[in-house]
C-alpha positions in Angstrom: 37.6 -58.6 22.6 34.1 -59.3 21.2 32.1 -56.4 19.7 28.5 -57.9 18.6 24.7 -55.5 18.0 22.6 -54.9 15.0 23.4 -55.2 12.0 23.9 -51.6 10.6 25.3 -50.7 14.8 28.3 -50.1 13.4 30.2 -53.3 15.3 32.7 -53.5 12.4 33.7 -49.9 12.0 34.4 -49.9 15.7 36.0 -53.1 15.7 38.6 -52.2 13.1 38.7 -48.5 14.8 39.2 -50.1 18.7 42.5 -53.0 16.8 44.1 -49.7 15.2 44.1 -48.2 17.9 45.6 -50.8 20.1 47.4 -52.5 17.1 46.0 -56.1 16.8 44.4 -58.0 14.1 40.3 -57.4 13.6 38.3 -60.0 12.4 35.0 -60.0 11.6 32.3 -62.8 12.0 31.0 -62.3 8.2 34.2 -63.1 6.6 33.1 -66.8 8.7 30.0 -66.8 8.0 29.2 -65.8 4.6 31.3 -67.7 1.3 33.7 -65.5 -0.8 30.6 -65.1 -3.4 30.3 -62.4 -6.0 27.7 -60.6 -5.1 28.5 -61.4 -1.5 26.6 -62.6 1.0 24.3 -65.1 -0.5 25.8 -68.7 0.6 26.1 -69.0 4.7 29.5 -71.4 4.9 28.4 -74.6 6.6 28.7 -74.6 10.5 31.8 -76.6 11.1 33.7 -74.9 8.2 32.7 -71.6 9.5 34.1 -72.3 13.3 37.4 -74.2 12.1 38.2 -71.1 9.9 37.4 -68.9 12.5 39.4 -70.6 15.2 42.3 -70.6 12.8 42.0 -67.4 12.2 41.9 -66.7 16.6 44.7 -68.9 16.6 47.1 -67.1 14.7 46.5 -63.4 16.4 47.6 -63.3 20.3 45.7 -60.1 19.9 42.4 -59.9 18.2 38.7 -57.7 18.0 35.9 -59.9 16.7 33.2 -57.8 15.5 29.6 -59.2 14.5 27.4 -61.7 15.9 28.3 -65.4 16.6 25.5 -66.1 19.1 24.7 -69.7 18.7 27.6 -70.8 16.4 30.8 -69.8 18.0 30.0 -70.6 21.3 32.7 -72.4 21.6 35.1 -69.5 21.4 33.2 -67.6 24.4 36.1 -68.8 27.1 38.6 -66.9 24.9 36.8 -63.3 25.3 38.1 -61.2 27.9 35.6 -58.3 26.8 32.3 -58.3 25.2 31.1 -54.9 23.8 27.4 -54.8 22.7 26.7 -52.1 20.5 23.3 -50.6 20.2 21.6 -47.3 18.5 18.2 -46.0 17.6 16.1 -48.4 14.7 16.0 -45.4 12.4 19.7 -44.6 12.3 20.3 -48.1 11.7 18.1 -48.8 9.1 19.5 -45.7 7.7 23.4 -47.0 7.7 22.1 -50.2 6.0 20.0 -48.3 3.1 23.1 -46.3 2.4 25.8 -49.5 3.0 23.2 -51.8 0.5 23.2 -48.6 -2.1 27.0 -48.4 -1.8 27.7 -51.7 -1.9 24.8 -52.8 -4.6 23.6 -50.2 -6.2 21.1 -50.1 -9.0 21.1 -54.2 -8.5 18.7 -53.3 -5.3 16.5 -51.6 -7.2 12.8 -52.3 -8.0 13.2 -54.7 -10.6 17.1 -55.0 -10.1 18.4 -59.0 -9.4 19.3 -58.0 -6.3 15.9 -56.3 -5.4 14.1 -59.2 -3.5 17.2 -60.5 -1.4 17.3 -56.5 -0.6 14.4 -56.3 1.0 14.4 -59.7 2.6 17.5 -58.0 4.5 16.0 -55.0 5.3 12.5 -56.7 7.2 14.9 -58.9 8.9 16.7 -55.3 10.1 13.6 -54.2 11.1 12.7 -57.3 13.2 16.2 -56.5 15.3 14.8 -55.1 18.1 11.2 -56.2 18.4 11.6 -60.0 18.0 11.4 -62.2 20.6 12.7 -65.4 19.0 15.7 -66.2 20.1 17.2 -68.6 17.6 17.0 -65.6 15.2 19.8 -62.6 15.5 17.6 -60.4 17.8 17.8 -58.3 20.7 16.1 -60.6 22.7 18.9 -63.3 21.4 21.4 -60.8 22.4 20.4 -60.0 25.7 20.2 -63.5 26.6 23.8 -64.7 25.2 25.1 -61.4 27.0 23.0 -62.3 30.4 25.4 -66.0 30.7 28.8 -64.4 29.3 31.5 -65.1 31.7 33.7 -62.7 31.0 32.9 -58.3 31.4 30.0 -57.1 29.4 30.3 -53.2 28.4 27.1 -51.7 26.8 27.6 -48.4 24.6 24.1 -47.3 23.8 24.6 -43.8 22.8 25.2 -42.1 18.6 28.6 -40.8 19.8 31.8 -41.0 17.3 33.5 -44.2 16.3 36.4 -42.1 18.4 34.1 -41.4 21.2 33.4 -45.2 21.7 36.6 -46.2 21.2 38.2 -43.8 23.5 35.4 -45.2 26.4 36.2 -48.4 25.3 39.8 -47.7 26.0 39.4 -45.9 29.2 37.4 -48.8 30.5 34.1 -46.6 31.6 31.0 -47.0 30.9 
């Protein structure tokens, strides 16, 4: 199962939530796509390297949730889904997450005059841009919707602020 929105939708706390739950291995597209750099996220691993780990990493699970977005460089892993989950939630609570996630994860580094303070707020217009941009070679909805309109496999939409448990539990059940 693939579990792909926003960044800040919450696709990786559901993602490990939903392979607890059913007791397989979760994966997430960042640990592909980013280098191991201290901070992280500041070097994107080159294409190839990024799919060859990641198919590794598919390979070794029978069982696996992918959370995060691959649109447009793991395409080539789209015959292995059996289930895509798009994940989507109001702009504000989203930006909201992220604030709180980059203050967790950063903290005074993101501040005004912190090293960290520019590539901060790089992230956060980019965040913004989620569901009002229309280019498509940039993670958007728009890129989204379209990589979700040619999926092959059964698209599930959970659009709604319930409870990791809540989404999981629909996710289980197979409604939506």
């Amino acid at each position: 199962m693939h579990i792909l929105g926003a960044s800040g939708a919450g696709t990786t706390t559901l993602g490990k939530a939903l392979a607890m739950r059913v007791g397989c291995a979760h994966l997430d597209t960042d640990e592909f796509f980013w280098m191991p750099t201290q901070p992280p996220f500041q070097t994107v691993r080159e294409r190839g390297e990024r799919q060859a780990t990641l198919g590794a990493a598919l390979q070794r699970h029978s069982d696996w949730v992918l959370s995060g977005s691959l649109c447009g460089w793991g395409d080539m892993f789209i015959p292995l889904f059996e289930r895509v989950v798009f994940l989507w939630i109001p702009r504000e609570i989203r930006l909201a997450r992220l604030r709180e996630r980059e203050r967790a994860r950063f903290g005074a580094a993101i501040m005004p005059g912190g090293p960290q303070h520019a590539a901060h707020e790089a992230f956060m217009a980019w965040a913004v841009r989620y569901d009002d941009g229309v280019d498509v070679t940039e993670r958007s909805r728009a890129m989204h919707e379209r990589w979700l309109a040619a999926l092959p496999c059964r698209v599930e939409r959970i659009t709604d602020t319930g409870s990791v448990e809540d989404h999981v539990s629909t996710i289980m059940g197979g409604s939506r």
